[in-house]
mmCIF file of the N, C-alpha and C atoms, coordinates in Angstrom:
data_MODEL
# 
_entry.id   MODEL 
# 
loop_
_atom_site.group_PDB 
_atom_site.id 
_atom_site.type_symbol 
_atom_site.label_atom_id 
_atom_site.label_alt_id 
_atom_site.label_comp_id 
_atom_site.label_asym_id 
_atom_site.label_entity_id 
_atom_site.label_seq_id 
_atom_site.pdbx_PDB_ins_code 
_atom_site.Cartn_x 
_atom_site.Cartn_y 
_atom_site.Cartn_z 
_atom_site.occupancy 
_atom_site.B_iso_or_equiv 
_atom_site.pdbx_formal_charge 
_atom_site.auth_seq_id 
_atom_site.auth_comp_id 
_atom_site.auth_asym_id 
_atom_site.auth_atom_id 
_atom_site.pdbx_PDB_model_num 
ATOM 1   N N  . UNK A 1 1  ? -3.261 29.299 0.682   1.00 0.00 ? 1  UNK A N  1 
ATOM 2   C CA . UNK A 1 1  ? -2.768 28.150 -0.076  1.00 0.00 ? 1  UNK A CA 1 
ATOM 3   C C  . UNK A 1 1  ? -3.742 26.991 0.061   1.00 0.00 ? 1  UNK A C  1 
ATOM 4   N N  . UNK A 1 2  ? -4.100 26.576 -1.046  1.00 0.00 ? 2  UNK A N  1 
ATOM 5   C CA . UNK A 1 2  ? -4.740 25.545 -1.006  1.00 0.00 ? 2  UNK A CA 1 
ATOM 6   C C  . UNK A 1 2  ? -4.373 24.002 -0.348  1.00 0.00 ? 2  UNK A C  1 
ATOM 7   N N  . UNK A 1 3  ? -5.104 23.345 0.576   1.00 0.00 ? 3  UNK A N  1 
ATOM 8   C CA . UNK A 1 3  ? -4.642 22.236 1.179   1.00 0.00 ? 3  UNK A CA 1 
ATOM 9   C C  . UNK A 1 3  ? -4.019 21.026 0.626   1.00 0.00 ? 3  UNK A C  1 
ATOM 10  N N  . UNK A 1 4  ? -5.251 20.593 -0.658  1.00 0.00 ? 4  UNK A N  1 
ATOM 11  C CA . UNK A 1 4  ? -5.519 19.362 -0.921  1.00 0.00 ? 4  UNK A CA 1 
ATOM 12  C C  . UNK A 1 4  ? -4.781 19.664 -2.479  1.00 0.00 ? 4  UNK A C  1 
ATOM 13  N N  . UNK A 1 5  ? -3.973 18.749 -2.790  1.00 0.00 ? 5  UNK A N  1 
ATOM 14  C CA . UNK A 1 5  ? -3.760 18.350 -4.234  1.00 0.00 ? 5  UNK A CA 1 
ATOM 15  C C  . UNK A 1 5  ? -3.513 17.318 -4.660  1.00 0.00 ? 5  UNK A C  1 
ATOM 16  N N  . UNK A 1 6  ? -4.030 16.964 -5.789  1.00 0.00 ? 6  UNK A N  1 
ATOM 17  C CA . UNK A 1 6  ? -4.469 15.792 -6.941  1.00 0.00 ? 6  UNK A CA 1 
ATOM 18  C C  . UNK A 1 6  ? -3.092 14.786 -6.772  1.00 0.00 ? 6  UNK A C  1 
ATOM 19  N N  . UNK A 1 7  ? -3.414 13.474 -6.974  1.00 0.00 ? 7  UNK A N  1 
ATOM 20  C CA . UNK A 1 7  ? -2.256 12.549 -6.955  1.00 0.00 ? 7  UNK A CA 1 
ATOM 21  C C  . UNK A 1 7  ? -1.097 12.649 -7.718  1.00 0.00 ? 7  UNK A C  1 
ATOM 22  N N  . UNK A 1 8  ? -1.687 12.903 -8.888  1.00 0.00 ? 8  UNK A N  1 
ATOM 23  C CA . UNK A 1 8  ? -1.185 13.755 -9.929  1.00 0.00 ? 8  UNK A CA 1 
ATOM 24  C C  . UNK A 1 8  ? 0.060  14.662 -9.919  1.00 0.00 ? 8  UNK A C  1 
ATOM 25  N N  . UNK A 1 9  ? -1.007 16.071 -9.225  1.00 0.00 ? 9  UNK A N  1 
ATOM 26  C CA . UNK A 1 9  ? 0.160  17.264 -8.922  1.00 0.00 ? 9  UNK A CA 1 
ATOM 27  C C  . UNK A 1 9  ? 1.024  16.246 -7.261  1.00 0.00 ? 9  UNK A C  1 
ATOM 28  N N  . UNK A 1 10 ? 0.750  15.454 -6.533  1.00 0.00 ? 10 UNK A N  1 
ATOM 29  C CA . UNK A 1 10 ? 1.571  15.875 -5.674  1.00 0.00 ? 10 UNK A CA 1 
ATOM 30  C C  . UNK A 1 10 ? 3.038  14.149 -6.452  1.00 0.00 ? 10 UNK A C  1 
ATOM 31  N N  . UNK A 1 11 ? 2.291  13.532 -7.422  1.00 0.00 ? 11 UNK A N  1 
ATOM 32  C CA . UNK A 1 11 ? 3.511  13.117 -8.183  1.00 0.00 ? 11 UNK A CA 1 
ATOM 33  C C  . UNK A 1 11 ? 4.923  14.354 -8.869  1.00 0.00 ? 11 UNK A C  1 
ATOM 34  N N  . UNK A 1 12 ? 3.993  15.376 -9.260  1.00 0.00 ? 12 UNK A N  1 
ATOM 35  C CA . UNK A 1 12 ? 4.551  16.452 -10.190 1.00 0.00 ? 12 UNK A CA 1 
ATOM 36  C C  . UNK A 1 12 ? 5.561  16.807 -8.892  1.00 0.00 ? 12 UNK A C  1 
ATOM 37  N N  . UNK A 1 13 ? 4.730  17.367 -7.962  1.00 0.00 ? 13 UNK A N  1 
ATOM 38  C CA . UNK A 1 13 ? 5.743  18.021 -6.794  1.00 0.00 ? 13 UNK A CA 1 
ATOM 39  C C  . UNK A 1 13 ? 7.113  16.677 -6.283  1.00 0.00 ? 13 UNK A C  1 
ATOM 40  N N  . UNK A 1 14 ? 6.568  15.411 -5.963  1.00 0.00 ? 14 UNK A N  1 
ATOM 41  C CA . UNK A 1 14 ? 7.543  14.546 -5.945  1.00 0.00 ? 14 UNK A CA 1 
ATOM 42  C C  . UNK A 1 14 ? 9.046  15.047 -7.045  1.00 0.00 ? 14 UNK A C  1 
ATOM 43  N N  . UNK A 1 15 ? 8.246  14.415 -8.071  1.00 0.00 ? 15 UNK A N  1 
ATOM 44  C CA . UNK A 1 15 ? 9.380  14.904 -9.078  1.00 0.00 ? 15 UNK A CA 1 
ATOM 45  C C  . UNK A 1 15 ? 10.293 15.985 -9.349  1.00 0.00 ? 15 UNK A C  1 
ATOM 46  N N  . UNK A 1 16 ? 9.299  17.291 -9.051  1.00 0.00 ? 16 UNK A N  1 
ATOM 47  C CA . UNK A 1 16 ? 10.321 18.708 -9.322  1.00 0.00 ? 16 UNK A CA 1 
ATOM 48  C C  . UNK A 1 16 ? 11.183 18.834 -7.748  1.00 0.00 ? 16 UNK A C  1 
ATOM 49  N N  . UNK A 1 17 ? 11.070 17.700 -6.597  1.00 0.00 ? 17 UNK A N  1 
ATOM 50  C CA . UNK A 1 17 ? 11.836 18.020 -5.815  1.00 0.00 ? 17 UNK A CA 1 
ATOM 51  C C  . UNK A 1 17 ? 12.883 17.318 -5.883  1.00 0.00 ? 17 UNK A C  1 
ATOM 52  N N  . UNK A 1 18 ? 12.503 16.259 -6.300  1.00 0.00 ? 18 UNK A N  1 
ATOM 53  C CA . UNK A 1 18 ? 13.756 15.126 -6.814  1.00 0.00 ? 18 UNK A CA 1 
ATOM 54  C C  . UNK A 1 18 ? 14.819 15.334 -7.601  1.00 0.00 ? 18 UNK A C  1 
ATOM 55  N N  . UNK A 1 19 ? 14.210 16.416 -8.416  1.00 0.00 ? 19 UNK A N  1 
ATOM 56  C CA . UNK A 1 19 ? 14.653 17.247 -9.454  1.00 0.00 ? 19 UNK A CA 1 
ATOM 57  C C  . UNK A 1 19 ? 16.131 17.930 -9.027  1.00 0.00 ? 19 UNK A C  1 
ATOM 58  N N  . UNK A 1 20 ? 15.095 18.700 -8.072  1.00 0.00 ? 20 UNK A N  1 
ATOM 59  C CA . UNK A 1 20 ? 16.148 20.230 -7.388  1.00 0.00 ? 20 UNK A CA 1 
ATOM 60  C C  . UNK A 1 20 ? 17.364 19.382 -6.871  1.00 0.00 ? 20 UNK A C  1 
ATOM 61  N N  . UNK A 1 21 ? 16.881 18.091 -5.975  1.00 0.00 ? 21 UNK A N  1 
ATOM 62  C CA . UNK A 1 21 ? 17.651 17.180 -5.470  1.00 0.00 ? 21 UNK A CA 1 
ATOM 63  C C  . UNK A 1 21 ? 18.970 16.991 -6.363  1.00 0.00 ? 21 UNK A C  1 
ATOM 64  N N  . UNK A 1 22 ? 18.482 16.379 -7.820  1.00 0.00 ? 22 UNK A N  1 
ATOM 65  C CA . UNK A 1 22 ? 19.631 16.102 -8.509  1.00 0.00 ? 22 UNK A CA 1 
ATOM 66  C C  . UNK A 1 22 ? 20.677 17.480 -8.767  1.00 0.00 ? 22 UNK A C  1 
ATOM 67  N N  . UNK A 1 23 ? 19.669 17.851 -9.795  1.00 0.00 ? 23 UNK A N  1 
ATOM 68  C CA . UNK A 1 23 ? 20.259 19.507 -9.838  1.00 0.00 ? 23 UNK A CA 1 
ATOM 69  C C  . UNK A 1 23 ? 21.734 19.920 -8.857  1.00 0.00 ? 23 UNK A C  1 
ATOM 70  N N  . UNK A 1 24 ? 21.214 19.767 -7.267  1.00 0.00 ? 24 UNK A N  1 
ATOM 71  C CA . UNK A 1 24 ? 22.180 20.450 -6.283  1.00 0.00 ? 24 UNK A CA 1 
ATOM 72  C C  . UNK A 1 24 ? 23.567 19.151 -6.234  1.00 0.00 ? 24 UNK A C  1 
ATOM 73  N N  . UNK A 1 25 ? 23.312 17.633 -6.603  1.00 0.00 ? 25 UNK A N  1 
ATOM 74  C CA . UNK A 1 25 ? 23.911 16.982 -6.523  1.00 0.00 ? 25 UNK A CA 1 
ATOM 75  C C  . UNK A 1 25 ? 25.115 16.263 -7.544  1.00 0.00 ? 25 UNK A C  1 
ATOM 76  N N  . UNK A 1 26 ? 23.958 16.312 -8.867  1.00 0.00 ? 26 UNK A N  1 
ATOM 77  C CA . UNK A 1 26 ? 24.629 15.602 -9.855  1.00 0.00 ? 26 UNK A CA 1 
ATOM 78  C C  . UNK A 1 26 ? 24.501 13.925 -9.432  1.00 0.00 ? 26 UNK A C  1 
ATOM 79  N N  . UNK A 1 27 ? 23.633 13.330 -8.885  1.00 0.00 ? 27 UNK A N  1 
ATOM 80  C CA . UNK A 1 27 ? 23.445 11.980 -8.166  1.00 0.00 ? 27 UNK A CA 1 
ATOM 81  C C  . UNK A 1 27 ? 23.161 11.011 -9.317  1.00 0.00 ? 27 UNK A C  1 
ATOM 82  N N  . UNK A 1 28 ? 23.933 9.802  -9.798  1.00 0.00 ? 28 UNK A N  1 
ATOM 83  C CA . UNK A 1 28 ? 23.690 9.059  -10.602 1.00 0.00 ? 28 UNK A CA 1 
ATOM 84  C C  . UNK A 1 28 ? 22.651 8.323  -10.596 1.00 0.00 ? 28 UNK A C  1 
ATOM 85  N N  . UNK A 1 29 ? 22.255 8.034  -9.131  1.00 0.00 ? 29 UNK A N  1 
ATOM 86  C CA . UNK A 1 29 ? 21.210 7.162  -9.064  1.00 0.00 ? 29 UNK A CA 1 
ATOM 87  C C  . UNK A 1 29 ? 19.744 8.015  -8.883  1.00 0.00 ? 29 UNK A C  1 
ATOM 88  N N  . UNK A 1 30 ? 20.076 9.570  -8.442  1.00 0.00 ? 30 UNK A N  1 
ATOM 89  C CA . UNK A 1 30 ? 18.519 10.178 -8.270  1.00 0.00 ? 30 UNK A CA 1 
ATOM 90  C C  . UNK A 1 30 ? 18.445 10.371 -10.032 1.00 0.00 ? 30 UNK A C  1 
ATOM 91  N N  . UNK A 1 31 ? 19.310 10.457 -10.834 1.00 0.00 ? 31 UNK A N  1 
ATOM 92  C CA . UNK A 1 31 ? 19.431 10.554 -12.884 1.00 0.00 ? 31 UNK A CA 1 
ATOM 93  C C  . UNK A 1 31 ? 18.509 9.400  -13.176 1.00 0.00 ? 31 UNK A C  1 
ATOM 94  N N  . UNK A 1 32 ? 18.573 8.368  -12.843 1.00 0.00 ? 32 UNK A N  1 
ATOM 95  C CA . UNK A 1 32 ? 18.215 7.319  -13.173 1.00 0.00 ? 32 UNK A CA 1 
ATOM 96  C C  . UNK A 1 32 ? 16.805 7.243  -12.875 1.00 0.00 ? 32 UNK A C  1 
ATOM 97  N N  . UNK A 1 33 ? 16.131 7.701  -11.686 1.00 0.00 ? 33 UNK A N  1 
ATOM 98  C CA . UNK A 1 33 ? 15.228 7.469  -10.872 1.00 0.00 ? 33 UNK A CA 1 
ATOM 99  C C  . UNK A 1 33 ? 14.123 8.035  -11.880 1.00 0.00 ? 33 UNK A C  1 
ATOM 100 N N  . UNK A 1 34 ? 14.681 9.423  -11.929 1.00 0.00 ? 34 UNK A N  1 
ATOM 101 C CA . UNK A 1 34 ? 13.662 10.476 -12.067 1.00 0.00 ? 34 UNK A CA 1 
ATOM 102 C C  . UNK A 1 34 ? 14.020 10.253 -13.895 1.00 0.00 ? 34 UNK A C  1 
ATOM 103 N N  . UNK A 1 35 ? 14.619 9.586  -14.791 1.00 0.00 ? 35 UNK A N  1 
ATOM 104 C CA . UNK A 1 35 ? 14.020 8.910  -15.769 1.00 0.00 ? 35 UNK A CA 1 
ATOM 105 C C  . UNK A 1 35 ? 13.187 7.906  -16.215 1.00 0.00 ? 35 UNK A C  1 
ATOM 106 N N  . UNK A 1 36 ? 13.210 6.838  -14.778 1.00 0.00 ? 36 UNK A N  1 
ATOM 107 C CA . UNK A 1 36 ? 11.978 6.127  -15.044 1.00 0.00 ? 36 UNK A CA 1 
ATOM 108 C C  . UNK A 1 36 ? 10.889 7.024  -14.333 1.00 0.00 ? 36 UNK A C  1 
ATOM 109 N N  . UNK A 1 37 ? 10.792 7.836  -13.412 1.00 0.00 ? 37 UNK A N  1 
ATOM 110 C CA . UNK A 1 37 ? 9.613  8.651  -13.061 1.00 0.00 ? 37 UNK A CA 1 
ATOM 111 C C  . UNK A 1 37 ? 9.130  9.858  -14.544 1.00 0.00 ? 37 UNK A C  1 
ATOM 112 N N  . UNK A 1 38 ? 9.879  9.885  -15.315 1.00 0.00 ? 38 UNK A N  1 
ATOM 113 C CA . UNK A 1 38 ? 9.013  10.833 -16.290 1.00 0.00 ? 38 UNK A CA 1 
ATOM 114 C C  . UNK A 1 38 ? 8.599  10.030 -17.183 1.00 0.00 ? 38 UNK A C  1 
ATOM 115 N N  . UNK A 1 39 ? 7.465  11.191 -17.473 1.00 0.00 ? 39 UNK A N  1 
ATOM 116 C CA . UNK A 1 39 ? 6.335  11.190 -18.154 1.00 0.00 ? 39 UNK A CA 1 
ATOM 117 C C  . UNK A 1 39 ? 6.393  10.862 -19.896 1.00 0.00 ? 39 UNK A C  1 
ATOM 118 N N  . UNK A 1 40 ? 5.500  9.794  -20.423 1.00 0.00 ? 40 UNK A N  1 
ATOM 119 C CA . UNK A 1 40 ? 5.801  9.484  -21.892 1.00 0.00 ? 40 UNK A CA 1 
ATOM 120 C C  . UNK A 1 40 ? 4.812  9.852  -22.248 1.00 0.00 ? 40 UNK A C  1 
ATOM 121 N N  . UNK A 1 41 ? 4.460  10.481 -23.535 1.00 0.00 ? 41 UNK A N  1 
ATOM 122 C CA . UNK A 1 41 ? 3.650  11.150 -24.494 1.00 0.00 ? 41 UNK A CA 1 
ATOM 123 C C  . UNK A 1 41 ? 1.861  11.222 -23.817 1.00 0.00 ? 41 UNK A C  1 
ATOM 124 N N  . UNK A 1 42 ? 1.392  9.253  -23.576 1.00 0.00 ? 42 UNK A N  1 
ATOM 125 C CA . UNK A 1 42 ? 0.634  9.222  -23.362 1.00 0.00 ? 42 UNK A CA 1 
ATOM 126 C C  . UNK A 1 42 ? 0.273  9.348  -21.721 1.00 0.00 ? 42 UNK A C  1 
ATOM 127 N N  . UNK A 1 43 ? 1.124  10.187 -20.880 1.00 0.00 ? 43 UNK A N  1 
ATOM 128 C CA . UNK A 1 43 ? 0.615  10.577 -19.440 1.00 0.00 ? 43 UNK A CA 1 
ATOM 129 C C  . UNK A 1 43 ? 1.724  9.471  -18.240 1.00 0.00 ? 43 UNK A C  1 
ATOM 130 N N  . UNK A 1 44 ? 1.657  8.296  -18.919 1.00 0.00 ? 44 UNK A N  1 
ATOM 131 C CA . UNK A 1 44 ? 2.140  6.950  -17.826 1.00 0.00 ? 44 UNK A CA 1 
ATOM 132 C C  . UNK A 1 44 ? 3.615  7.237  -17.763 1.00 0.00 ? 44 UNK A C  1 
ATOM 133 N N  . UNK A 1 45 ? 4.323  6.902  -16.535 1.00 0.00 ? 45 UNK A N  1 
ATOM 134 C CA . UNK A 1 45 ? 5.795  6.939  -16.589 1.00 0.00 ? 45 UNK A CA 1 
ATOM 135 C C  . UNK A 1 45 ? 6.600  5.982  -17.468 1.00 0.00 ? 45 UNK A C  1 
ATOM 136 N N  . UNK A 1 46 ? 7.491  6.454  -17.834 1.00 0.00 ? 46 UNK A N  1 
ATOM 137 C CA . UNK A 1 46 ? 8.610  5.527  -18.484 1.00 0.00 ? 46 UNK A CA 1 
ATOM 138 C C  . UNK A 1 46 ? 8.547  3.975  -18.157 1.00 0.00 ? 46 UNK A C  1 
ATOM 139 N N  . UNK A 1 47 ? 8.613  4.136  -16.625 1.00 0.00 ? 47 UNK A N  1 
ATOM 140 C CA . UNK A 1 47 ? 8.777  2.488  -15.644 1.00 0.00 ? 47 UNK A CA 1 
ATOM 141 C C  . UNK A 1 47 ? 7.439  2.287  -15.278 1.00 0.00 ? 47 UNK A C  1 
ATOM 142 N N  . UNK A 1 48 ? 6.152  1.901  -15.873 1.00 0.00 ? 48 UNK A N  1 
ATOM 143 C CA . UNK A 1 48 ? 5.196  1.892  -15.070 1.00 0.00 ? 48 UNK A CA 1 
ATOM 144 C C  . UNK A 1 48 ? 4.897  0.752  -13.700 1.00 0.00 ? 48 UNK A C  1 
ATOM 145 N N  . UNK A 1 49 ? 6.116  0.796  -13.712 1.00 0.00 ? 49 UNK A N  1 
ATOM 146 C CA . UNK A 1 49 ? 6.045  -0.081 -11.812 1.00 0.00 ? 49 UNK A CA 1 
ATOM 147 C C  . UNK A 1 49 ? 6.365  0.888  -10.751 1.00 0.00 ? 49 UNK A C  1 
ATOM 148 N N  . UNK A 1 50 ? 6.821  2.307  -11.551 1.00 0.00 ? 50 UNK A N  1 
ATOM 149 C CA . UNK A 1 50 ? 7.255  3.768  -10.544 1.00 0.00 ? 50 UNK A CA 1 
ATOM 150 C C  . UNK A 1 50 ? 5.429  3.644  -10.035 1.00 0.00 ? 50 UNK A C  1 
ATOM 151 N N  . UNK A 1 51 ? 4.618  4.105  -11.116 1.00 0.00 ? 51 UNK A N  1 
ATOM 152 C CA . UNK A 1 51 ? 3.557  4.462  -10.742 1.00 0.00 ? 51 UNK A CA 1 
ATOM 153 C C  . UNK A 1 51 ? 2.594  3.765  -9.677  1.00 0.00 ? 51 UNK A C  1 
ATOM 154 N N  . UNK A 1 52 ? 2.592  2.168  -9.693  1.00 0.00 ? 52 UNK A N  1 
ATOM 155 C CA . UNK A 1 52 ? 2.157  1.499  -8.945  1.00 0.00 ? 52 UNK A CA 1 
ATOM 156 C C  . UNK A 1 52 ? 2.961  1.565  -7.270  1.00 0.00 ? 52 UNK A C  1 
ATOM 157 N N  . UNK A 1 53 ? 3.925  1.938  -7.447  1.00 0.00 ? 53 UNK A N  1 
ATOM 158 C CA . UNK A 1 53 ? 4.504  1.677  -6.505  1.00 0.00 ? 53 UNK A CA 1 
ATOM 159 C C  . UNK A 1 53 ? 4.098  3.494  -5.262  1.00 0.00 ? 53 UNK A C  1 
ATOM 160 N N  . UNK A 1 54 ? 4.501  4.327  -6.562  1.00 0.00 ? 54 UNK A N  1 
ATOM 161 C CA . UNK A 1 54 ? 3.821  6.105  -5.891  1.00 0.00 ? 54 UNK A CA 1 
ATOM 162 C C  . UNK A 1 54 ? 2.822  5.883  -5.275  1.00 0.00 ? 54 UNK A C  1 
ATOM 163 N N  . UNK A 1 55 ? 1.351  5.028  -6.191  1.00 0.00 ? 55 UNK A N  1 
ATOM 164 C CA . UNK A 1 55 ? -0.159 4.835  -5.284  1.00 0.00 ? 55 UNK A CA 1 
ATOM 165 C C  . UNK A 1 55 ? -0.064 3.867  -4.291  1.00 0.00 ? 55 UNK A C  1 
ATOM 166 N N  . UNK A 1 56 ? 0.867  2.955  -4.142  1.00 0.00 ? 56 UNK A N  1 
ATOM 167 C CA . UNK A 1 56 ? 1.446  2.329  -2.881  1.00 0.00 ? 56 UNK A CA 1 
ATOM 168 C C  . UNK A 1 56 ? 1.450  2.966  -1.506  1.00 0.00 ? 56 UNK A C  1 
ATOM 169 N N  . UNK A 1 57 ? 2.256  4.080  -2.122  1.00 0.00 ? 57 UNK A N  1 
ATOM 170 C CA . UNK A 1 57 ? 2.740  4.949  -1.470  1.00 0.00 ? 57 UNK A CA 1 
ATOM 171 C C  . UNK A 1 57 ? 1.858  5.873  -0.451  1.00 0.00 ? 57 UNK A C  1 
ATOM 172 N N  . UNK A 1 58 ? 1.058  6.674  -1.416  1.00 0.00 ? 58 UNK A N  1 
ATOM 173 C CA . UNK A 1 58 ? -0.086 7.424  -1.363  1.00 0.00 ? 58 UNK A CA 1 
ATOM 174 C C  . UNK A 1 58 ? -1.096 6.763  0.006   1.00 0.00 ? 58 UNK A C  1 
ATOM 175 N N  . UNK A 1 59 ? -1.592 5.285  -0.552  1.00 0.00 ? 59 UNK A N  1 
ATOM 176 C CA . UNK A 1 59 ? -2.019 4.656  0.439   1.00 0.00 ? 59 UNK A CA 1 
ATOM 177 C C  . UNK A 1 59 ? -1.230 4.599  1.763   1.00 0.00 ? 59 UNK A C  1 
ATOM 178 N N  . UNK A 1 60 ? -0.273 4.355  1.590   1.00 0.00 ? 60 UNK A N  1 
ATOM 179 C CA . UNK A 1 60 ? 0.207  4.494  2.881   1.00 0.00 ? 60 UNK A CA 1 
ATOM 180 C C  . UNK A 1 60 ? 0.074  5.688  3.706   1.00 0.00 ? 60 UNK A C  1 
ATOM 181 N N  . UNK A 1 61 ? 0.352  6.570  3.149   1.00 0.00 ? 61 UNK A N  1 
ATOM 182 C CA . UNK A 1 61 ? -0.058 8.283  3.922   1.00 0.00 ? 61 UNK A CA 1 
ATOM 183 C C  . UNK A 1 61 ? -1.329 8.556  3.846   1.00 0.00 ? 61 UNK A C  1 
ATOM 184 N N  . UNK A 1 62 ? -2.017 7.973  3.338   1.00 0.00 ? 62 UNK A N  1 
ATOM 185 C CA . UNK A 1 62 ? -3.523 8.488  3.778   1.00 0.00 ? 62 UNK A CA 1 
ATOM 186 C C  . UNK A 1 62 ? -4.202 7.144  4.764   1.00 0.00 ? 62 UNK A C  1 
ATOM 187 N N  . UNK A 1 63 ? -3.732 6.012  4.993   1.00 0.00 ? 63 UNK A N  1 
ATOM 188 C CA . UNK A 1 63 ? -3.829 5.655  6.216   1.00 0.00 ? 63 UNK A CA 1 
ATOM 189 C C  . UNK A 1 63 ? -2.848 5.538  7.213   1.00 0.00 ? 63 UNK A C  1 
ATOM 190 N N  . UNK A 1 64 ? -2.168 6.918  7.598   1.00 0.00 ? 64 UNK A N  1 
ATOM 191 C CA . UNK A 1 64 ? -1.191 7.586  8.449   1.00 0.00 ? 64 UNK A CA 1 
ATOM 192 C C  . UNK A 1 64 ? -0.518 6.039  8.454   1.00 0.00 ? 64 UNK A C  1 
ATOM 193 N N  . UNK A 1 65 ? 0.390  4.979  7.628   1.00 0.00 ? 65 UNK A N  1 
ATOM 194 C CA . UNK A 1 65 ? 1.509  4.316  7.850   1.00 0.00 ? 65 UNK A CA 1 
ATOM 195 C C  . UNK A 1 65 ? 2.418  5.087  7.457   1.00 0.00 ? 65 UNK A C  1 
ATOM 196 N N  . UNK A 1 66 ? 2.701  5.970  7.522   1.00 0.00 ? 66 UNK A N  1 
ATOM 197 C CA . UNK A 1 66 ? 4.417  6.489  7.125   1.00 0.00 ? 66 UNK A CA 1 
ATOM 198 C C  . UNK A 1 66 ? 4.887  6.817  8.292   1.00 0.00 ? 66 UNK A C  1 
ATOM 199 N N  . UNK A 1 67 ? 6.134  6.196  8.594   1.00 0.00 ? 67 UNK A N  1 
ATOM 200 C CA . UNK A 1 67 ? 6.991  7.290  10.122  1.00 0.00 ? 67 UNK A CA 1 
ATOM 201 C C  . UNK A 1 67 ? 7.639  8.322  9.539   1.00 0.00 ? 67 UNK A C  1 
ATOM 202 N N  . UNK A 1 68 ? 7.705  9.680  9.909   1.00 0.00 ? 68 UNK A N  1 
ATOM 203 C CA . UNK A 1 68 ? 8.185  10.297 9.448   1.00 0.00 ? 68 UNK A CA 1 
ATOM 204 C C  . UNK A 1 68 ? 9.261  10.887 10.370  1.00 0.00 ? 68 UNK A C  1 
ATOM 205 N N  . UNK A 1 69 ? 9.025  10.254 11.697  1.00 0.00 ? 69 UNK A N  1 
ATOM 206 C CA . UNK A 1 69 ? 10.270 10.653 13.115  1.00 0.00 ? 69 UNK A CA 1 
ATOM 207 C C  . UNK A 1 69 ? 11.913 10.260 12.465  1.00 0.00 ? 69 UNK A C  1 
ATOM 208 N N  . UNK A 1 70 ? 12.771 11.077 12.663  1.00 0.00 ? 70 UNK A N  1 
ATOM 209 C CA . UNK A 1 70 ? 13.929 10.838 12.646  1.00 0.00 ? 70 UNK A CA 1 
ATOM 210 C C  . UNK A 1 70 ? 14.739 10.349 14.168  1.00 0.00 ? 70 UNK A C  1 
ATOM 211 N N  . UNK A 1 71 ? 14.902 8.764  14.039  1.00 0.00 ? 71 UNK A N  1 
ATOM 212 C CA . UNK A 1 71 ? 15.275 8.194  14.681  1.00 0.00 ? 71 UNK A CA 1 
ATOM 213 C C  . UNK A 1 71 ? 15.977 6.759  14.614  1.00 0.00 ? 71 UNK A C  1 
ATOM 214 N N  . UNK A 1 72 ? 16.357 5.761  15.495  1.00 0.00 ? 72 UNK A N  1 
ATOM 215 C CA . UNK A 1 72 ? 16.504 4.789  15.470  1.00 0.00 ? 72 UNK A CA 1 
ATOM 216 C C  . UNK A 1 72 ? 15.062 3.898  15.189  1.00 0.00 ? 72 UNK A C  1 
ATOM 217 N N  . UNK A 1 73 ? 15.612 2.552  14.689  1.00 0.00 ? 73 UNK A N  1 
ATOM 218 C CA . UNK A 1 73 ? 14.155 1.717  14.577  1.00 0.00 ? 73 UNK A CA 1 
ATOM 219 C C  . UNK A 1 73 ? 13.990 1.298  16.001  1.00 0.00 ? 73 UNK A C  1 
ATOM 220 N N  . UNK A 1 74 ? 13.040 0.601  16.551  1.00 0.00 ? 74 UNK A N  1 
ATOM 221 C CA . UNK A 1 74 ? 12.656 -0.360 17.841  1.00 0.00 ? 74 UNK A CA 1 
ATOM 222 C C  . UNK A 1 74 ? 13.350 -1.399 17.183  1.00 0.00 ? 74 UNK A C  1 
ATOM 223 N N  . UNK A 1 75 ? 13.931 -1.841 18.391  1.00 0.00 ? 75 UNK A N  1 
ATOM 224 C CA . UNK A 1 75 ? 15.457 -3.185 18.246  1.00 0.00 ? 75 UNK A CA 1 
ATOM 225 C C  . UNK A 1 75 ? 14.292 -4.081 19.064  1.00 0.00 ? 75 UNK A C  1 
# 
């Protein structure tokens, strides 16, 4: 399996999990989400403040700021 994928595909993967998410739930607010996260004719999302906010994101995990520990915060 290949390691590395495009911002792109790992938006795509975001989405088709968000997806499955709703799918298993029926969640009004993941409905909503993942309509401003899709895609309009010309490539950009519906909400293009989703997108700014994903490469936000991105940055953050590629300079290891994300916690990903399941825990309490430091009080």
């Amino acid at each position: 399996m290949e390691d590395k994928i495009t911002i792109k595909e790992a938006y795509t993967a975001m989405y088709a999990y968000l997806k499955m998410l709703y799918d298993m739930t029926g969640s009004d607010d993941l409905g909503g989400f993942l309509g401003s996260m899709s895609l309009l004719e010309d490539g950009t999302p519906a909400d293009p403040g989703v997108w700014d906010d994903w490469m936000r994101a991105v940055q953050q995990a590629r300079h290891g700021q994300v916690d990903l520990t399941l825990g309490r915060p430091d009080e």
